[in-house]
Backbone and ligand atoms as CSV (ligand in chain L), in Angstrom:
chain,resi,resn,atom,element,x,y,z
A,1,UNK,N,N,-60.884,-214.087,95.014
A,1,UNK,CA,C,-60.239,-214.222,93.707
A,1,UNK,C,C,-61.269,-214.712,92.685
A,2,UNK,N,N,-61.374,-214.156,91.492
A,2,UNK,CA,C,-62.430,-214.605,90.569
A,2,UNK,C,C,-62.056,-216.003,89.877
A,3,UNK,N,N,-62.420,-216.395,89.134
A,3,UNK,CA,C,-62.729,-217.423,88.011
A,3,UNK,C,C,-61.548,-217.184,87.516
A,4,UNK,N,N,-61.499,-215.586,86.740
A,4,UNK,CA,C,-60.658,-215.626,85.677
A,4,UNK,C,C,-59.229,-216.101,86.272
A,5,UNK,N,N,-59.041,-215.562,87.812
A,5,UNK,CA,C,-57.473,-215.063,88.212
A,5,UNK,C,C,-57.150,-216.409,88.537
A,6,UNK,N,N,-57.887,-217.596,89.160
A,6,UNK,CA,C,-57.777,-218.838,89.154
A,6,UNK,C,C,-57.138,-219.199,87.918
A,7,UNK,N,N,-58.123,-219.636,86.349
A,7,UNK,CA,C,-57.467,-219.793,85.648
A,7,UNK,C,C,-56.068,-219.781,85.475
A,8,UNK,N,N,-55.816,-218.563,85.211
A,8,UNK,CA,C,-54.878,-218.031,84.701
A,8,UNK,C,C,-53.360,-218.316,85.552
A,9,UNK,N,N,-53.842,-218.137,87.043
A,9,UNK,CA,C,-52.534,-218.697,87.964
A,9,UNK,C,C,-51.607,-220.346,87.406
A,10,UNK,N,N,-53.941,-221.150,87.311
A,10,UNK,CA,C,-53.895,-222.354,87.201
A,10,UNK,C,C,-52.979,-223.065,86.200
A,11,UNK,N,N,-53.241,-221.956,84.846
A,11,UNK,CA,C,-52.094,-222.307,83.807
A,11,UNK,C,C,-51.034,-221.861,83.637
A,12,UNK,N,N,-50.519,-221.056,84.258
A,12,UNK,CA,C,-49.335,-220.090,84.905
A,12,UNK,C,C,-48.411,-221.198,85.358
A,13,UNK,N,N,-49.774,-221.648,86.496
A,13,UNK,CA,C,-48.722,-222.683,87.786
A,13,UNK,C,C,-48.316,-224.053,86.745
A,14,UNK,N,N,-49.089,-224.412,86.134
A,14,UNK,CA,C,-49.282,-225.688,85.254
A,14,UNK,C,C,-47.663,-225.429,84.196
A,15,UNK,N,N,-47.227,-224.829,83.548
A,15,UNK,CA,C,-46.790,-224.577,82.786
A,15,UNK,C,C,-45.443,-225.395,82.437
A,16,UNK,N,N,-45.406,-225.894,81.872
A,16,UNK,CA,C,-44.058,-227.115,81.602
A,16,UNK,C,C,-44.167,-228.437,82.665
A,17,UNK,N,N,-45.540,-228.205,83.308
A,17,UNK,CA,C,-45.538,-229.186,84.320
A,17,UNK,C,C,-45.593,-230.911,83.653
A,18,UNK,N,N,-45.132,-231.856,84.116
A,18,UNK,CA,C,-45.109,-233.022,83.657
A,18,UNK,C,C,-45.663,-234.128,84.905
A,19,UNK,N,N,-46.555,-234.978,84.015
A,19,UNK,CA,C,-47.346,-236.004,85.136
A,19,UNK,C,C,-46.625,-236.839,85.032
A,20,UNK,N,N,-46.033,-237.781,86.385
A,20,UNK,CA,C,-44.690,-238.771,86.738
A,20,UNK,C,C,-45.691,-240.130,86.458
A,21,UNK,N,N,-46.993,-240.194,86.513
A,21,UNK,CA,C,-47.864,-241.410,86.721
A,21,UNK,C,C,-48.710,-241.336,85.692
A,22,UNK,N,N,-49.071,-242.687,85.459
A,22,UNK,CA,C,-49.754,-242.853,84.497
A,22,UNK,C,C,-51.388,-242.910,84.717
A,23,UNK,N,N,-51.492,-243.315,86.080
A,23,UNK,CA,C,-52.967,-243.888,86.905
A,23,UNK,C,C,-53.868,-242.265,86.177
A,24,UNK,N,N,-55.194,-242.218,86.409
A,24,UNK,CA,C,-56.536,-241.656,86.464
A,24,UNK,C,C,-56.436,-240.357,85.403
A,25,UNK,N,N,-56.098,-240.971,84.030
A,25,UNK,CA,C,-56.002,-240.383,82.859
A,25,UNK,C,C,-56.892,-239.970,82.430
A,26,UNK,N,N,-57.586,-238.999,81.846
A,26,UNK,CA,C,-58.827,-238.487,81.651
A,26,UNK,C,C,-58.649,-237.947,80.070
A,27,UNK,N,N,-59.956,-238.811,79.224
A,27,UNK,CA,C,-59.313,-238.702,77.863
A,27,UNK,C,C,-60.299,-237.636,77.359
A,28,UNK,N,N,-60.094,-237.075,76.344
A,28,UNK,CA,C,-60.937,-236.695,75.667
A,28,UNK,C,C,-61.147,-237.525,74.132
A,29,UNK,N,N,-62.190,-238.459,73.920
A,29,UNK,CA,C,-62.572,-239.241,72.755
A,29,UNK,C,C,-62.364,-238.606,71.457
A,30,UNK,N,N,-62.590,-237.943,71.248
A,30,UNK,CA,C,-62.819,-237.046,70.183
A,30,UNK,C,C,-61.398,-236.825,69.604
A,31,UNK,N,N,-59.906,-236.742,70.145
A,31,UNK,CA,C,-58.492,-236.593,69.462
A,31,UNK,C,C,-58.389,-238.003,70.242
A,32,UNK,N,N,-57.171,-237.937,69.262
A,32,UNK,CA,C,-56.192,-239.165,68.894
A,32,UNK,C,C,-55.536,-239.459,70.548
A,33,UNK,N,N,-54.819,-238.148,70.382
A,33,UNK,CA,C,-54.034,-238.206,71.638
A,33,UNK,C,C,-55.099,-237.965,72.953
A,34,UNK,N,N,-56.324,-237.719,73.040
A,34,UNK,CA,C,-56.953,-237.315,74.229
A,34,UNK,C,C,-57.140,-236.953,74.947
A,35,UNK,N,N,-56.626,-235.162,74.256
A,35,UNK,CA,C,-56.467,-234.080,74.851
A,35,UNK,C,C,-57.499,-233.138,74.279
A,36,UNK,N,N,-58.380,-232.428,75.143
A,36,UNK,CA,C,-59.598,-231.424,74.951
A,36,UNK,C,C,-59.079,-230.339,73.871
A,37,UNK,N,N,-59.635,-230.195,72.617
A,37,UNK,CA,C,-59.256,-229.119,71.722
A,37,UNK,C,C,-60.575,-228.694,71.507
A,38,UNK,N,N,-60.595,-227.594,71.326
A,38,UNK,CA,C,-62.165,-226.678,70.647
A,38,UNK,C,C,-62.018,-227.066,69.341
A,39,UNK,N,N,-60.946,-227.326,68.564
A,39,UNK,CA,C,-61.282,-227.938,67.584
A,39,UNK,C,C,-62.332,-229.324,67.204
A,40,UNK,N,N,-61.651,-229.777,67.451
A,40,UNK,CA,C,-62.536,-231.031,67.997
A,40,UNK,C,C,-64.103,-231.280,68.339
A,41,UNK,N,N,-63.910,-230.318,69.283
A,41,UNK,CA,C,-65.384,-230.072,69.659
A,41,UNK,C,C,-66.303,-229.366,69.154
A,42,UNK,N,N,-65.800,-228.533,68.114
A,42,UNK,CA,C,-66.654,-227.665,66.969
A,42,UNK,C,C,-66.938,-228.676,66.356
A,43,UNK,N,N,-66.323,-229.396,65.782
A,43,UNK,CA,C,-66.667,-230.287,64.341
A,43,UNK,C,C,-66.953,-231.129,65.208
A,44,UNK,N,N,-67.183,-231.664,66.756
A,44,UNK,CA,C,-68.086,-232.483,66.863
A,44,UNK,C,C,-70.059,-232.048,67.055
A,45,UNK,N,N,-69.766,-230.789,67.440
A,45,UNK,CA,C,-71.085,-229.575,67.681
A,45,UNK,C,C,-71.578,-229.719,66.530
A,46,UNK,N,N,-70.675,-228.997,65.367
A,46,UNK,CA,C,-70.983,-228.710,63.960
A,46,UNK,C,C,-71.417,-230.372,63.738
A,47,UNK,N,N,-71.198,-231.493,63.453
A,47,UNK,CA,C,-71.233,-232.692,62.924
A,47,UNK,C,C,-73.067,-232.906,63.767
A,48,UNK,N,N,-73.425,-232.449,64.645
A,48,UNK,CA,C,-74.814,-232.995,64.884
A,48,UNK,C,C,-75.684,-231.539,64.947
A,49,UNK,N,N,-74.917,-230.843,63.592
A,49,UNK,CA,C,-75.803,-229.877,63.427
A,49,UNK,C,C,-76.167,-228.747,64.114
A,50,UNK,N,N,-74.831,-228.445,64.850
A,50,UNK,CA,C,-75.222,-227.434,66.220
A,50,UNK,C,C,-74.683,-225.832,65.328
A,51,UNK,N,N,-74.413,-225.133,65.801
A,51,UNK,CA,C,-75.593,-224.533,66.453
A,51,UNK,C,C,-77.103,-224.106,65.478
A,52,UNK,N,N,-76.976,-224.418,64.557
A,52,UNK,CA,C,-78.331,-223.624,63.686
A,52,UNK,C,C,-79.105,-224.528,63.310
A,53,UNK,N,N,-78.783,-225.995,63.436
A,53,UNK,CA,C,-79.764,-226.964,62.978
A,53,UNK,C,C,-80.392,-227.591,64.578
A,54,UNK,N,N,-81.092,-228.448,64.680
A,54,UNK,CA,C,-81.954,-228.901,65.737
A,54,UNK,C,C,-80.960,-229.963,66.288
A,55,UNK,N,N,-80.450,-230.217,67.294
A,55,UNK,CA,C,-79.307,-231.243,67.769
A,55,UNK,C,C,-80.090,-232.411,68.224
A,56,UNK,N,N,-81.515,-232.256,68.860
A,56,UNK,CA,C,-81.994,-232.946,69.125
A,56,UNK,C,C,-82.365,-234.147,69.024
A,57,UNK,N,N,-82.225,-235.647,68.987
A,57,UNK,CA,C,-83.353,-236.821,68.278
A,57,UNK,C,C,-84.587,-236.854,67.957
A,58,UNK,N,N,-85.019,-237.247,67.135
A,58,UNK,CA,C,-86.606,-236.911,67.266
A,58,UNK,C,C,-87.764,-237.725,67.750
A,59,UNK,N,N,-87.030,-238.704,68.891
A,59,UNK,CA,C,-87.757,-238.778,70.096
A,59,UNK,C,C,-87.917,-237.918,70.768
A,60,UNK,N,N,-87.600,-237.182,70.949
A,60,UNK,CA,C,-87.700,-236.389,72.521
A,60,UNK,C,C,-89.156,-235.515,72.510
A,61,UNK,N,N,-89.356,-235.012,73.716
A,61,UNK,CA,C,-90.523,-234.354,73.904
A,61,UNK,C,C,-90.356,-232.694,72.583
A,62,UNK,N,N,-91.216,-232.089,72.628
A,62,UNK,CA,C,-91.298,-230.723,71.939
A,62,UNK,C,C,-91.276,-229.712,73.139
A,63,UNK,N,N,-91.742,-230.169,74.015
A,63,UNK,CA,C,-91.564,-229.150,75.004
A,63,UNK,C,C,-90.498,-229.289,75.739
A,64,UNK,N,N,-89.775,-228.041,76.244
A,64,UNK,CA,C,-88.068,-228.300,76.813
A,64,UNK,C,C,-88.386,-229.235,77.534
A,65,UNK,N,N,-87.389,-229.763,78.442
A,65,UNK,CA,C,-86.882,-230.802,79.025
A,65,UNK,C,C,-86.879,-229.757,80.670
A,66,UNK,N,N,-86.484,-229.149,80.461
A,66,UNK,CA,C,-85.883,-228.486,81.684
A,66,UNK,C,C,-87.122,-227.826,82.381
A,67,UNK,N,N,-87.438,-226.665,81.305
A,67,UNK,CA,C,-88.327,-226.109,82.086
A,67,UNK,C,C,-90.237,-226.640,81.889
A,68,UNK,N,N,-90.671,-227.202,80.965
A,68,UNK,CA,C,-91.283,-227.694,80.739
A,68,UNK,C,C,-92.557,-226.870,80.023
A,69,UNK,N,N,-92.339,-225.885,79.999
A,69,UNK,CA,C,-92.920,-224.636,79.236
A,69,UNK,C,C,-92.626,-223.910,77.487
A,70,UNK,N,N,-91.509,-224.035,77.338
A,70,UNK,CA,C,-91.014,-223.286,76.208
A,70,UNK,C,C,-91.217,-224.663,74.981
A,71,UNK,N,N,-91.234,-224.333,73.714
A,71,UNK,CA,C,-90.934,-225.493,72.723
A,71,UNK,C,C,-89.208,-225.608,72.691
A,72,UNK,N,N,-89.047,-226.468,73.223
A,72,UNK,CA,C,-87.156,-226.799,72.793
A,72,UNK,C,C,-86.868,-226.725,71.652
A,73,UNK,N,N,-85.707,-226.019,71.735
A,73,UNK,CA,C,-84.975,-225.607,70.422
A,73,UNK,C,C,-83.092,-225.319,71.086
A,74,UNK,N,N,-82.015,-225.959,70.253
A,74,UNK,CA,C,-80.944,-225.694,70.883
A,74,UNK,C,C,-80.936,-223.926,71.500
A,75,UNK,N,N,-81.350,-223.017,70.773
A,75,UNK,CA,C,-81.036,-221.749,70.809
A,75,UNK,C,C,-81.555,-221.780,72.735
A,76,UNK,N,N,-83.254,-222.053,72.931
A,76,UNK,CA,C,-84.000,-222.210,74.394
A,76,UNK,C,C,-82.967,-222.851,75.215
A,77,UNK,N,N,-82.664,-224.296,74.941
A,77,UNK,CA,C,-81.934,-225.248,75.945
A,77,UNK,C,C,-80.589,-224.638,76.500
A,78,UNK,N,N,-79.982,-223.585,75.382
A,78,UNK,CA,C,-78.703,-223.631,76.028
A,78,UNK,C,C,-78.361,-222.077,76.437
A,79,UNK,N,N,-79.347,-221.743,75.672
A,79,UNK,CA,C,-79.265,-220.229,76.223
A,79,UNK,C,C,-80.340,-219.328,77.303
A,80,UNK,N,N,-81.507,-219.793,76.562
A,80,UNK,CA,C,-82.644,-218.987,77.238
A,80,UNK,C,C,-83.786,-219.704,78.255
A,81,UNK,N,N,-83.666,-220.973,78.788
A,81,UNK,CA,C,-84.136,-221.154,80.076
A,81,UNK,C,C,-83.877,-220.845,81.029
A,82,UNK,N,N,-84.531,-221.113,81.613
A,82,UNK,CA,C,-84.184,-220.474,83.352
A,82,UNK,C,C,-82.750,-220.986,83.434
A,83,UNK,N,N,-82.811,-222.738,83.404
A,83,UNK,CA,C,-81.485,-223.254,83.917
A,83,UNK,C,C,-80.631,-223.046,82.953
A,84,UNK,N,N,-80.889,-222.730,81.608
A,84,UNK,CA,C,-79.628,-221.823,80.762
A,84,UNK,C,C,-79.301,-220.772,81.901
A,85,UNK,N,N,-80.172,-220.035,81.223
A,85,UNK,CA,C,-79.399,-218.464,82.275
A,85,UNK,C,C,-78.979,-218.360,83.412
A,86,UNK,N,N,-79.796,-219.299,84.309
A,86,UNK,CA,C,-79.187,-219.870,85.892
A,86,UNK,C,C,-77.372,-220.017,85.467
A,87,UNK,N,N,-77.391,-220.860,84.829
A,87,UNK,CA,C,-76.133,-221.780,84.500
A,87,UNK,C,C,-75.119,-220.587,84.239
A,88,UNK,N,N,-75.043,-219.719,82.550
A,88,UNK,CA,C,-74.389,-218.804,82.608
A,88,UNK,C,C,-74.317,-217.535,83.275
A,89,UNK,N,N,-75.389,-217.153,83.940
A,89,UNK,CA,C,-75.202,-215.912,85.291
A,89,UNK,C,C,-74.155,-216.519,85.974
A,90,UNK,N,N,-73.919,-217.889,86.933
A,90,UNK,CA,C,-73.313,-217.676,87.569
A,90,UNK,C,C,-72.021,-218.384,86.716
A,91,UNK,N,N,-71.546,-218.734,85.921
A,91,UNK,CA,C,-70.663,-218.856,85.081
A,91,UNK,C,C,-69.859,-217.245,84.795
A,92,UNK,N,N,-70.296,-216.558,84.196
A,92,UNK,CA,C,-70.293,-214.960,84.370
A,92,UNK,C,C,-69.728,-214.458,85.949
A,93,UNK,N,N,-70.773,-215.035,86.602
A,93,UNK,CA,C,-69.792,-214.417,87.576
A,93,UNK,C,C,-68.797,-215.145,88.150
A,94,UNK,N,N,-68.712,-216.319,88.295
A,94,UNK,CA,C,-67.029,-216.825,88.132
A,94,UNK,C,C,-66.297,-216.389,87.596
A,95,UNK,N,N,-66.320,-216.092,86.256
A,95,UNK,CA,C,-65.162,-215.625,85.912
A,95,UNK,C,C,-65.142,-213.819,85.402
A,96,UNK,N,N,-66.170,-212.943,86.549
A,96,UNK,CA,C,-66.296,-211.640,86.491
A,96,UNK,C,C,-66.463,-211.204,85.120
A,97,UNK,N,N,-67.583,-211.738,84.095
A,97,UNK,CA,C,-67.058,-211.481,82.801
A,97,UNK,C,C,-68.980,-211.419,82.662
A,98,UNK,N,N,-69.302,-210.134,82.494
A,98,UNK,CA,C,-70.689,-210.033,82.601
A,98,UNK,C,C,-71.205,-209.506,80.814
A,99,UNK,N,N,-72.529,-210.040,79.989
A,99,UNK,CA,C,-72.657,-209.479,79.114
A,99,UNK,C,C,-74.153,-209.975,79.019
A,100,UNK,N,N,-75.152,-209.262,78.456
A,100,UNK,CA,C,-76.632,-209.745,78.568
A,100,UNK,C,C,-76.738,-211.040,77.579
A,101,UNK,N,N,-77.139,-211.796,77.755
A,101,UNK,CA,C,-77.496,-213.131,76.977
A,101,UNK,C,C,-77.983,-212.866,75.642
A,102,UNK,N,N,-77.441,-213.368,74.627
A,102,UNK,CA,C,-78.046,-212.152,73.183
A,102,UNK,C,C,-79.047,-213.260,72.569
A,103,UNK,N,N,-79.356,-213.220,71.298
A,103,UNK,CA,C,-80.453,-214.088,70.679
A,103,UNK,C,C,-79.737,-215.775,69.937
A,104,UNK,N,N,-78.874,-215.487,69.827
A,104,UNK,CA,C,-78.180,-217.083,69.333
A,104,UNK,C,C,-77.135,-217.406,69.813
A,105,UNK,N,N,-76.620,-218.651,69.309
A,105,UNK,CA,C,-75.336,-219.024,70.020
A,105,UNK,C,C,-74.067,-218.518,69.060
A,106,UNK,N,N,-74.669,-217.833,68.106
A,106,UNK,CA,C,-73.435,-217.371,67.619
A,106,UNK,C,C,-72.495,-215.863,67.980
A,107,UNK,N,N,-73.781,-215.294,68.629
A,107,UNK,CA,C,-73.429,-213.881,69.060
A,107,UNK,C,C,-73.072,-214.082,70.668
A,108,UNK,N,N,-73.366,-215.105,71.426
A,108,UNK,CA,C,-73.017,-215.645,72.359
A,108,UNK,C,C,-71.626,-216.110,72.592
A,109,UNK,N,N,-71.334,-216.911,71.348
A,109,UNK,CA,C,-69.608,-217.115,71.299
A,109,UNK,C,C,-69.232,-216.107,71.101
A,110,UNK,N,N,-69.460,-215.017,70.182
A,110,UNK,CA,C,-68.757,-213.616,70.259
A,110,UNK,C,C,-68.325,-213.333,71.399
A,111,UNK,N,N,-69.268,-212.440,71.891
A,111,UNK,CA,C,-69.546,-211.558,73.284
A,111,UNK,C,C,-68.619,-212.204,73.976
A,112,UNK,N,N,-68.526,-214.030,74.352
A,112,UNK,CA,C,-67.970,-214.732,74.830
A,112,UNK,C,C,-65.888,-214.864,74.786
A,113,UNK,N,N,-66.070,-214.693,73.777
A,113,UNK,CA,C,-64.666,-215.219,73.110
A,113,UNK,C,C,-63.838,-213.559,72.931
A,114,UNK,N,N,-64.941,-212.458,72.524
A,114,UNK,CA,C,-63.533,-211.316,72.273
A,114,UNK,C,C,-63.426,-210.529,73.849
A,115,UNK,N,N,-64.065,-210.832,74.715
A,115,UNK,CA,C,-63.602,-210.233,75.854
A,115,UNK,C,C,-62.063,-209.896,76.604
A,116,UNK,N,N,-61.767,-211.005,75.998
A,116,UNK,CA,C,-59.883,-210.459,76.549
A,116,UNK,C,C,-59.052,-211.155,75.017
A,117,UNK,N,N,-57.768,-210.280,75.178
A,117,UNK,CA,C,-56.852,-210.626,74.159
A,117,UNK,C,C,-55.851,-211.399,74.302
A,118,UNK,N,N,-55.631,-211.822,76.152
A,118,UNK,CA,C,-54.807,-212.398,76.085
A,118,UNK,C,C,-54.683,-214.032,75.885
A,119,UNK,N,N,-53.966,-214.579,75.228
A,119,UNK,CA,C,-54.368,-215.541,74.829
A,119,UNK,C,C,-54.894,-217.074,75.314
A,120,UNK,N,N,-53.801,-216.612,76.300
A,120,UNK,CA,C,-53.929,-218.298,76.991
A,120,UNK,C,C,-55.313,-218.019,78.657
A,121,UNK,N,N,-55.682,-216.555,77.919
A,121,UNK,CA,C,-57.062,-216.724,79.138
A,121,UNK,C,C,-58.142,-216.985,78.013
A,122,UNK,N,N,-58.129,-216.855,76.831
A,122,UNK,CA,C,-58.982,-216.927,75.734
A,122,UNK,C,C,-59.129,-218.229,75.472
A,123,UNK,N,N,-58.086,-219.116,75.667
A,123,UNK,CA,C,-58.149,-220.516,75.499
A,123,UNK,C,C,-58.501,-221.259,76.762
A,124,UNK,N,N,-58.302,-220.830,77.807
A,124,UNK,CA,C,-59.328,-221.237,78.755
A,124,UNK,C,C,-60.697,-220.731,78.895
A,125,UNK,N,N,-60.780,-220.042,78.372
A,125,UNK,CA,C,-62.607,-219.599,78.561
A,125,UNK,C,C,-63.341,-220.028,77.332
A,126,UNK,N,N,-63.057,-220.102,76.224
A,126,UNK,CA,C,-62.983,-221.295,74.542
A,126,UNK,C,C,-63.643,-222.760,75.198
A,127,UNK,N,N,-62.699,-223.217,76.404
A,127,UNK,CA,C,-62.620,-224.434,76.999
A,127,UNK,C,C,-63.505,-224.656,77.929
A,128,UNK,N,N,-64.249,-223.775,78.438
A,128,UNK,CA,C,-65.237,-223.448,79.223
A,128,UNK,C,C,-66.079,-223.192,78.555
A,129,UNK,N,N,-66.859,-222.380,77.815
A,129,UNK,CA,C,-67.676,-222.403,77.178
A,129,UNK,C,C,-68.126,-223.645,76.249
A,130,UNK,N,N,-67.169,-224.291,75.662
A,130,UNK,CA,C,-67.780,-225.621,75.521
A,130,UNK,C,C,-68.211,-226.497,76.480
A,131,UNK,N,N,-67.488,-226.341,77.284
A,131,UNK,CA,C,-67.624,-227.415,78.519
A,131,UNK,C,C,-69.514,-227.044,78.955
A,132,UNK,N,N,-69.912,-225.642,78.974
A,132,UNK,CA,C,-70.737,-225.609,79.623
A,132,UNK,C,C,-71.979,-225.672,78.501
A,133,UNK,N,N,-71.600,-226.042,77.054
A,133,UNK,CA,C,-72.842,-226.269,76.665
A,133,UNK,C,C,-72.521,-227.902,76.778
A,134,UNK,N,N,-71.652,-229.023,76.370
A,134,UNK,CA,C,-71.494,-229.868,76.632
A,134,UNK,C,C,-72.371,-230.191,77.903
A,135,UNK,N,N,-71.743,-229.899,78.878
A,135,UNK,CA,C,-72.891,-229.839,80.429
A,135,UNK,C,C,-74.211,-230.015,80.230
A,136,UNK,N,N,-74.550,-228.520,79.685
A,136,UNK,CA,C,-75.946,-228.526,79.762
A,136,UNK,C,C,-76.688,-229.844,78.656
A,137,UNK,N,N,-76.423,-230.359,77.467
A,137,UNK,CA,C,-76.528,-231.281,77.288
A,137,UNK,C,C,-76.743,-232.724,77.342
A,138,UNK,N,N,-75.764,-232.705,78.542
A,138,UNK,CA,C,-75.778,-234.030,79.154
A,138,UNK,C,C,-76.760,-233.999,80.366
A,139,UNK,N,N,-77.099,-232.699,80.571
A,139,UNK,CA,C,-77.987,-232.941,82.037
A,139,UNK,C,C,-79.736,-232.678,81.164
A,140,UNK,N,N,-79.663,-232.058,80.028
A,140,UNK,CA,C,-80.733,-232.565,79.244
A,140,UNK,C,C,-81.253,-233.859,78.896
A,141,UNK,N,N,-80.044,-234.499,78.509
A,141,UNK,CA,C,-80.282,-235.976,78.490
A,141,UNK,C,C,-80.219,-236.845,79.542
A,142,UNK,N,N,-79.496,-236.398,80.669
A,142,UNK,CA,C,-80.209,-237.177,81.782
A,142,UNK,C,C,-81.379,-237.093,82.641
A,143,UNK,N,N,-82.069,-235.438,82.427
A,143,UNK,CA,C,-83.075,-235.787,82.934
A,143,UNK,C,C,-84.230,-236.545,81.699
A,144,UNK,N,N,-84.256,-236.602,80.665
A,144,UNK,CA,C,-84.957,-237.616,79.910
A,144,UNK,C,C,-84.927,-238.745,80.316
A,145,UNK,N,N,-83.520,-239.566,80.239
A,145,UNK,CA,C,-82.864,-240.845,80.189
A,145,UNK,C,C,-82.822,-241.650,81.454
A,146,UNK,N,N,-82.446,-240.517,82.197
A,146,UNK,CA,C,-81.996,-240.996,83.584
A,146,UNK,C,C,-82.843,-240.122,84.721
A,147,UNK,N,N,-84.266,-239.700,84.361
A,147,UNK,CA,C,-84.313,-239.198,85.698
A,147,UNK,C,C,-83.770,-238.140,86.610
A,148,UNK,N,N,-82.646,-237.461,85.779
A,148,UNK,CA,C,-81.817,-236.629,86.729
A,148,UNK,C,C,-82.494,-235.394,86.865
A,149,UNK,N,N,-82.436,-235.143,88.380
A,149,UNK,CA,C,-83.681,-233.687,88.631
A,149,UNK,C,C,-82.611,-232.659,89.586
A,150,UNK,N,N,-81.578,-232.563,89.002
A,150,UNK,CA,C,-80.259,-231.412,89.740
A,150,UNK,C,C,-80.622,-230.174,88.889
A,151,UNK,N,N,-80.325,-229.297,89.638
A,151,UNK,CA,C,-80.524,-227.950,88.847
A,151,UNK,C,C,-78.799,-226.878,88.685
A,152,UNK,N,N,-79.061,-225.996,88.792
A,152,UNK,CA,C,-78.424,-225.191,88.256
A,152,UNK,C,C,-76.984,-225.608,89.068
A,153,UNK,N,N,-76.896,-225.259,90.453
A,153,UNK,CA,C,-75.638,-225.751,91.045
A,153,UNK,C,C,-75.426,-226.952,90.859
A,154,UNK,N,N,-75.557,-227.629,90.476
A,154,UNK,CA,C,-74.900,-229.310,90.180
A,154,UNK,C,C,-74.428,-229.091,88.478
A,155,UNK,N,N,-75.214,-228.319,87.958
A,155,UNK,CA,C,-74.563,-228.177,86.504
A,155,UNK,C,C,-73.517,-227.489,86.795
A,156,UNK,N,N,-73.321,-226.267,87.468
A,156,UNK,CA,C,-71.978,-225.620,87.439
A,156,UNK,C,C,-71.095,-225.897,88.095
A,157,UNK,N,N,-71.248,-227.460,88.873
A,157,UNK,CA,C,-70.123,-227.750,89.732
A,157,UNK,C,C,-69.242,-228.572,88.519
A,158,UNK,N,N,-70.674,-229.413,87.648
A,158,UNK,CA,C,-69.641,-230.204,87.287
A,158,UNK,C,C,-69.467,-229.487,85.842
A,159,UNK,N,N,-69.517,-228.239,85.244
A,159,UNK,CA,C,-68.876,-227.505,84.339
A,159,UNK,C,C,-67.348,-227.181,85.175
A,160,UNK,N,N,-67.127,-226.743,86.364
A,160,UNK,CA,C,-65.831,-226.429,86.797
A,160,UNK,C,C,-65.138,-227.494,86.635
A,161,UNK,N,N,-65.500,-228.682,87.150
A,161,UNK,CA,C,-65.075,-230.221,87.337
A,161,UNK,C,C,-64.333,-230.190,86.240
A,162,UNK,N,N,-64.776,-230.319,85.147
A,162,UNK,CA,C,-64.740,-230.937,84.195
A,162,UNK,C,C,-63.723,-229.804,82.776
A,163,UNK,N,N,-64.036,-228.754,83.117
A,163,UNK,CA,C,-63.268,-227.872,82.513
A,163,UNK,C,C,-61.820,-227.795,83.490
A,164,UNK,N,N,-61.855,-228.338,84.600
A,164,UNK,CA,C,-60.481,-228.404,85.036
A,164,UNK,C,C,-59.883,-229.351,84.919
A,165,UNK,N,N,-60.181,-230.611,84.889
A,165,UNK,CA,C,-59.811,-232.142,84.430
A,165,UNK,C,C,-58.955,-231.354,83.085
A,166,UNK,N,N,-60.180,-230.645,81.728
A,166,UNK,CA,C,-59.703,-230.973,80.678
A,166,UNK,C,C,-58.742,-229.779,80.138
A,167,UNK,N,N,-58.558,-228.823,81.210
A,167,UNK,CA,C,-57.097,-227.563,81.375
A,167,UNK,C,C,-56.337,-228.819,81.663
A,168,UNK,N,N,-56.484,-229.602,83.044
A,168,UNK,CA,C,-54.858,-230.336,83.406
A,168,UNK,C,C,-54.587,-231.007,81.871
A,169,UNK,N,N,-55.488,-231.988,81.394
A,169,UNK,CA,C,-54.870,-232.944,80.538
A,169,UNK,C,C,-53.897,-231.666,79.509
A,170,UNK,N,N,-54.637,-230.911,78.891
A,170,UNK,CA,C,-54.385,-229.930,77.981
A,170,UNK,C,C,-52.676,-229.661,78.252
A,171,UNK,N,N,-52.904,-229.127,79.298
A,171,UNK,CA,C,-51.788,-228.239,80.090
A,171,UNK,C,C,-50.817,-229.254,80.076
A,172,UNK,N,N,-50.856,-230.529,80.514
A,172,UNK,CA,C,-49.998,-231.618,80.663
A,172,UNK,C,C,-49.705,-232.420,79.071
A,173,UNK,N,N,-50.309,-231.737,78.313
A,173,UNK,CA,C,-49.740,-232.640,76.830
A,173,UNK,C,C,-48.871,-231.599,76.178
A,174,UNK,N,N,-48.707,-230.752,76.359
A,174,UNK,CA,C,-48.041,-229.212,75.484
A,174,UNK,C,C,-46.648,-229.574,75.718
L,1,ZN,ZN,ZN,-86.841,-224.399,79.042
């Protein structure tokens, strides 16, 4: 079963579902209520200048982080390194949804986002695709910060992780 058909069961099965407990709540900071919106997360992207301005601090090295070759630039980090493309190849093929990696992140959300019409698979893959530049982000900054030397499968475990945490909350606030 692919990526997509998961999803889609996932929010299928989810649907009017209600959590009886209050324990191991998983927020998203960014809304009020602390539930994952792409809204949200645009104008938090957009707010540090993503995608067309440099997201970066200007501590950091000039040369990527990851691969240690290219000059970093958001467009390199999240799209065109190895562990970019590592990351979305097999992202792609989770959810059987194949398209060549294009030159920015804006033709990237395209390609990304008009692939299906139906809606509530569009809003899970919206939710995923943030998740997985979010990801790659944080494992940018941990290998700076923290030393962290995981590669491609540890990023896409915890892009699934974490894009499923933030379907349940989603799914469970509607
Ligand atoms: Zn690189």
């Amino acid at each position: 079963m692919s990526g997509l058909q998961i999803i889609f069961q996932c929010v299928h099965f989810l649907d009017g579902f209600v959590w009886a407990q209050e324990e191991d709540v998983w927020k998203w900071r960014l809304e009020d209520r602390g539930v994952f919106s792409v809204k949200s997360s645009y104008a938090k992207l957009e707010d540090i200048n993503f995608p067309f301005g440099n997201i970066l601090p200007p501590d950091v090295p000039i040369v990527c982080t990851f691969c240690d070759r290219m000059p970093e630039s958001s467009t390199h980090l999240f799209l065109h390194c190895d562990i970019a493309q590592g990351v979305w190849l097999k992202m792609m093929g989770w959810l059987d949804c194949y398209f060549l990696i294009p030159t920015n992140m804006f033709v990237h959300w395209k390609c990304w986002d008009e692939r299906y019409r139906n809606d509530r698979i569009r809003k899970g893959l919206r939710l995923i695709w943030h998740t997985t530049i979010w990801v790659l982000r944080k494992a940018r900054n941990n290998k700076i910060f923290n030393n962290w030397n995981g590669g491609v499968d540890e990023i896409v475990e915890e892009i699934k992780i974490m894009s499923w945490r933030w379907m349940l909350e989603r799914t469970n606030s509607l």
